[in-house]
C-alpha positions as CSV (number, residue, x, y, z in Angstrom):
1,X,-133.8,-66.1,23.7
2,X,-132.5,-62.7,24.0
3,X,-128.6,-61.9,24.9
4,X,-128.6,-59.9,28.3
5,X,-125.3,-58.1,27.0
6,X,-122.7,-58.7,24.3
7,X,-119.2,-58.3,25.7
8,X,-116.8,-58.4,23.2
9,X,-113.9,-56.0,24.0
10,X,-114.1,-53.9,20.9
11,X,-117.1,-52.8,19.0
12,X,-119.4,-55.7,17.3
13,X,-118.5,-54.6,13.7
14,X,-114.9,-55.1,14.4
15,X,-115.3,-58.3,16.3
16,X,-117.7,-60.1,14.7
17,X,-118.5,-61.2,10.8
18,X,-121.7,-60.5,9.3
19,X,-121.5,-64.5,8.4
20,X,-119.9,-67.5,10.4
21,X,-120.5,-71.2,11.4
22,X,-118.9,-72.4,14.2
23,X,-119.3,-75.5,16.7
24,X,-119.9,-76.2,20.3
25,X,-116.3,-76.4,21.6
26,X,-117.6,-77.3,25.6
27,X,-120.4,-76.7,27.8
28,X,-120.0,-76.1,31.6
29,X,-122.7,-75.7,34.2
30,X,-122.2,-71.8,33.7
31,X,-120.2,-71.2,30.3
32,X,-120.0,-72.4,26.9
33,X,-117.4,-72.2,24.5
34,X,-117.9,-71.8,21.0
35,X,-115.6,-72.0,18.7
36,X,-115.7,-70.1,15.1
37,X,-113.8,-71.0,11.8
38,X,-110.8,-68.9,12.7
39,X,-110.3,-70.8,15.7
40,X,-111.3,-68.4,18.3
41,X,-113.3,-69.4,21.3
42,X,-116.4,-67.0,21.9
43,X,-118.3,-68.2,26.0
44,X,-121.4,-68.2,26.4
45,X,-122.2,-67.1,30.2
46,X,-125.5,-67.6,32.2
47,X,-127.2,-64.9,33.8
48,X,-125.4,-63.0,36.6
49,X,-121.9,-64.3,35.9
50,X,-119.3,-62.1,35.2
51,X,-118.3,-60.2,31.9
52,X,-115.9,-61.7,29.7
53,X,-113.6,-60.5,26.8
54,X,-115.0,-62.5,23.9
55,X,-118.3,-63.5,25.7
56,X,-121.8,-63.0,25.4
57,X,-123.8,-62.7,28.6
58,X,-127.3,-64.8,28.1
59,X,-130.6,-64.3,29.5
60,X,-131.5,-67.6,30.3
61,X,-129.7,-70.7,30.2
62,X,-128.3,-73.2,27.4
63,X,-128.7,-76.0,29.2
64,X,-129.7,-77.7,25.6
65,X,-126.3,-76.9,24.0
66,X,-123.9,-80.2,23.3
67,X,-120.5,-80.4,22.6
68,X,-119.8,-80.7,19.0
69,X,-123.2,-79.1,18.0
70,X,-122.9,-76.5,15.2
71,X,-123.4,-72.7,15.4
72,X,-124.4,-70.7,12.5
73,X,-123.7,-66.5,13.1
74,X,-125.8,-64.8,10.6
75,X,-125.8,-60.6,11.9
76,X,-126.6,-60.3,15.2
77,X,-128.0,-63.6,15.6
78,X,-126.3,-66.9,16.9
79,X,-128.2,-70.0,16.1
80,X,-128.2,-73.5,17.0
81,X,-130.3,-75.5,15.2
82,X,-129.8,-79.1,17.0
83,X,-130.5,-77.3,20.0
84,X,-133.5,-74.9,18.9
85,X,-131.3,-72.1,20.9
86,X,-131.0,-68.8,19.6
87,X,-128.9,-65.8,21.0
88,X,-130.2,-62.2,19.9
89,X,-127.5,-59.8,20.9
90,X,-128.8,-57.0,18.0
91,X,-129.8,-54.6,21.0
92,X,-126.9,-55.9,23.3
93,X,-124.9,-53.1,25.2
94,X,-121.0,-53.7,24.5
95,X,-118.8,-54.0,27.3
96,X,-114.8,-53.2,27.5
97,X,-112.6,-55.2,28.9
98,X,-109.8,-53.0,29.8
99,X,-107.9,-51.8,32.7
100,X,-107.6,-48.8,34.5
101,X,-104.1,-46.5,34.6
102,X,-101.9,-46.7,38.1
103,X,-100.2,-44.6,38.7
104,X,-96.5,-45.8,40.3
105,X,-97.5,-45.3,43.9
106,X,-100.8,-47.1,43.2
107,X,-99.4,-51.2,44.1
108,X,-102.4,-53.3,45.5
109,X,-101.1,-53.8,48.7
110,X,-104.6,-54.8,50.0
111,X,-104.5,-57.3,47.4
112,X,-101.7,-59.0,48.8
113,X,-103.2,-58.9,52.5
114,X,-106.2,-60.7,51.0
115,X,-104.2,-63.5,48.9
116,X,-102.4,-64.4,52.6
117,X,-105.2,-65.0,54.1
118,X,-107.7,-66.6,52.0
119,X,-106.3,-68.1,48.7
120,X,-106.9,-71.6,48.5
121,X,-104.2,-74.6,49.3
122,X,-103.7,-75.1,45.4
123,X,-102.5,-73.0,42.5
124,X,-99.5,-70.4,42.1
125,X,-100.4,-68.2,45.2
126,X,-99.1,-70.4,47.9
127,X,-96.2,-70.9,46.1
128,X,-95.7,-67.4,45.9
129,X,-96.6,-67.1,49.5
130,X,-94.1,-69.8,50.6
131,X,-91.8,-70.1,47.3
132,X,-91.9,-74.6,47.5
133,X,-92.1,-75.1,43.7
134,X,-88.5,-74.9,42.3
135,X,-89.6,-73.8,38.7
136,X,-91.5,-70.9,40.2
137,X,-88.6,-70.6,42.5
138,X,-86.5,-70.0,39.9
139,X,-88.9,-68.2,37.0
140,X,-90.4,-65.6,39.1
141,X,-86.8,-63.8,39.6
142,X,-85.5,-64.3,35.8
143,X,-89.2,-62.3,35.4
144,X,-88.6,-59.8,37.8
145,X,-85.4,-58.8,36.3
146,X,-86.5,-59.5,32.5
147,X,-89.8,-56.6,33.3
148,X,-87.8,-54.1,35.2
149,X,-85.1,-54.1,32.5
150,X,-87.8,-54.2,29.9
151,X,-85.9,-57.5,28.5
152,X,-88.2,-58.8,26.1
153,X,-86.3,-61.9,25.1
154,X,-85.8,-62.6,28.7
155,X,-89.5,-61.9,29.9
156,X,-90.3,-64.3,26.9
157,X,-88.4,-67.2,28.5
158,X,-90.1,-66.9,31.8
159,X,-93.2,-66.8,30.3
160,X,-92.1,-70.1,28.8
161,X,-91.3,-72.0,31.9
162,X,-95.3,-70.8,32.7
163,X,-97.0,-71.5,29.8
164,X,-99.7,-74.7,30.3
165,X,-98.3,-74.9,34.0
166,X,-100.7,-76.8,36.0
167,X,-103.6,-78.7,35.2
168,X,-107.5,-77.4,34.9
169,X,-109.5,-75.6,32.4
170,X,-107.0,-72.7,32.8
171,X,-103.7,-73.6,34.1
172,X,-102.6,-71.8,36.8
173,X,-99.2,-70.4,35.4
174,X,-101.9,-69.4,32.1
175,X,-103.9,-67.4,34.9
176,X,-100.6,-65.7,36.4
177,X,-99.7,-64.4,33.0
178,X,-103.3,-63.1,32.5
179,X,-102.7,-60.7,35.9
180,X,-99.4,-60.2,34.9
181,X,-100.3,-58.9,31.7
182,X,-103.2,-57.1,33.2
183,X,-100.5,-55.4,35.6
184,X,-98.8,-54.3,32.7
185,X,-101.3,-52.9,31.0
186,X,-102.4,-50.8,34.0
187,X,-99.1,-49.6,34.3
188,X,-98.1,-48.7,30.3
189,X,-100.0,-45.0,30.2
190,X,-98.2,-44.2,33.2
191,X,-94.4,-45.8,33.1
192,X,-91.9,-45.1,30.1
193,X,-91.0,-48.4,28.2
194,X,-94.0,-50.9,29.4
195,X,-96.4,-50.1,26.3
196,X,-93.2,-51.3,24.3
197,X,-92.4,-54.1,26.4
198,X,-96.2,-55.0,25.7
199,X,-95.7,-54.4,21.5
200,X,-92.9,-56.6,21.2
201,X,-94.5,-59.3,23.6
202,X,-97.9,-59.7,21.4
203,X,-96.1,-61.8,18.8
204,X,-93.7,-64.0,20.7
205,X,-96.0,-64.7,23.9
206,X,-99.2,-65.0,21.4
207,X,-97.0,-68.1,20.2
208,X,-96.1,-69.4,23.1
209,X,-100.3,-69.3,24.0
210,X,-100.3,-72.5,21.3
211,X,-98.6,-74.5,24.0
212,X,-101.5,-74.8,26.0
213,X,-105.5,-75.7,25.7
214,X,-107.7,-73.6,23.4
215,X,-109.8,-72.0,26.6
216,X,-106.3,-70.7,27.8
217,X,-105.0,-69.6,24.6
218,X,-108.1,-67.2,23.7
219,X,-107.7,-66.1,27.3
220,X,-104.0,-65.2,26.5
221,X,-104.5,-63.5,23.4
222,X,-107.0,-61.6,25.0
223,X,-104.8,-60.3,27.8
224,X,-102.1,-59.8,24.8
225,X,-104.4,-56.9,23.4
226,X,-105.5,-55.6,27.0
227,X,-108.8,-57.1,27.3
228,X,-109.3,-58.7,30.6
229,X,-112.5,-60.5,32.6
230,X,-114.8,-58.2,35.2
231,X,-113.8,-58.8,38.2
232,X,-109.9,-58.7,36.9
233,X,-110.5,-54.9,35.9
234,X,-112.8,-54.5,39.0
235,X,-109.4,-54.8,41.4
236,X,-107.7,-52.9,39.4
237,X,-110.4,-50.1,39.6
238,X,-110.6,-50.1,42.8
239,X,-106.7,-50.0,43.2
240,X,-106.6,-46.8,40.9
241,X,-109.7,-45.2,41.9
242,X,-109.8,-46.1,45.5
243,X,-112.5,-48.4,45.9
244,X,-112.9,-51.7,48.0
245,X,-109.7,-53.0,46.5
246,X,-110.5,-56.0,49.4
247,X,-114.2,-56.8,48.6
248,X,-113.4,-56.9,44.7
249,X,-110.2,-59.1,45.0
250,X,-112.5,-61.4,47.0
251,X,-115.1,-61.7,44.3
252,X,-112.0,-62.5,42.0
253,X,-110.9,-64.6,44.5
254,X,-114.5,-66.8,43.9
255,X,-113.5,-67.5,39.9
256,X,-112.4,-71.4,39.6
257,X,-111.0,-73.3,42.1
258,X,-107.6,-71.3,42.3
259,X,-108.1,-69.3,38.6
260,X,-109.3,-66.3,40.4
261,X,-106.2,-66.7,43.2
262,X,-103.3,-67.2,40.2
263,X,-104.4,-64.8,38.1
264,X,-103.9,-61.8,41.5
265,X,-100.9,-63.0,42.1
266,X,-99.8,-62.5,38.6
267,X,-101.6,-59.1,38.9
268,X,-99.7,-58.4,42.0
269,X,-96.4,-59.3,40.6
270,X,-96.5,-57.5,37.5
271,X,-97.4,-54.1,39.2
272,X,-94.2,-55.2,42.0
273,X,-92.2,-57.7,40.7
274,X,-89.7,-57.6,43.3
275,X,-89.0,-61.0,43.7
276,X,-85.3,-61.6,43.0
277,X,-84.0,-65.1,45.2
């Protein structure tokens, strides 16, 4: 069985070693994680799903794949030998996972518009929407102030209070940071002091990312280095280039059950984080 497309954010000979077992971490109806020696978590996504940073797109499914099941990576070749499942991914196009520049006028506004009126009941964006959670109520302003400061001992304690917040695969205050991070990404080519902010964050925040659940902790180191999911760097493509910032934030919208929700309203908060009571 043929990979459709690798999509590891960086090229395959930096991200991946010529040798490697690893084990099924956890199988989903359309992901698998696998998890290598080192401790990182490559997915596994069926056909037609979105790109991931540290995921390889398949061809067809792996329906046959079991938790606990080993892996062995030998080149370009990912076998599993319980399940008689082999990914080829030797002629796999690589995919990046970063996000466009904005420029300081460039805010997502039609993000917003969409998060009011279709975000679901659960997650962070309600609470951003009607501010009923008290630690949100009283993180989100220490954050504001800690990012437009460029505080990174203070931005590290908000984080804190967000880390593992919320239950799921990915907890929602895990898929805020993500957007935030995203946010800041987008806007470190463009404002002085945010690519900084983001150097002096990788260590401290990549620690915090132990806190919570090895899916959320790849996904946070990941957004630590600027590598982000496909329909996350779809809205911000279409907020930079001028695209239909409203049909792409609803396909993000469609991620989880309120992932895809959180992780906007992080992205909308990092480019205006403007809440301060």
């Amino acid at each position: 069985m043929r990979a459709a497309s690798l999509l590891f954010a960086d090229s395959v000979g930096a991200r991946v070693p010529p040798r490697a077992r690893a084990r099924v971490h956890s199988v989903f109806l359309h992901a698998c994680n696998i998890e290598t020696q080192a401790g990182e978590l490559v997915t596994l996504v069926a056909p037609g799903s979105g790109k991931l940073p540290h995921g390889i797109r398949c061809a067809a499914p792996f329906a046959r794949l079991r938790q606990g099941q080993a892996a062995k990576l030998e080149g370009a070749t990912l076998r599993f030998p319980a399940a008689q499942f082999v990914v080829d991914f030797s002629r796999a196009a690589v995919w990046n996972g970063r996000v466009a520049a904005v420029s300081p006028g460039q805010r997502g506004a039609e993000v917003q518009r969409v998060l009011r009126s279709r975000a679901p009941d659960q997650g962070i964006a309600p609470v951003l929407q009607r501010a009923l959670a008290a630690r949100m109520a009283q993180t989100l302003p220490m954050l504001a102030r800690a990012t437009a400061s460029r505080d990174v001992d203070a931005v590290v304690a908000a984080l804190s209070a967000l880390v593992g917040l919320g239950a799921g695969l990915t907890p929602a205050g895990d898929d805020f940071i993500v957007g935030y991070l995203a946010a800041l990404w987008s806007r470190s080519r463009r404002e002085p002091g945010i690519a900084a902010l983001l150097l002096a964050l990788e260590l401290p925040v990549g620690r915090l990312a132990r806190h919570t659940n090895a899916i959320s902790r790849q996904m946070l180191l990941d957004a630590l280095q600027g590598h982000f999911a496909e329909r996350l760097t779809d809205v911000v493509r279409c907020i930079c280039g001028g695209g239909d910032v409203a049909a792409a934030s609803m396909r993000a919208l469609a991620v989880g059950h309120s992932s895809g929700a959180d992780a906007l309203c992080g992205l909308v908060f990092g480019y205006s984080p403007t809440i301060t009571h």
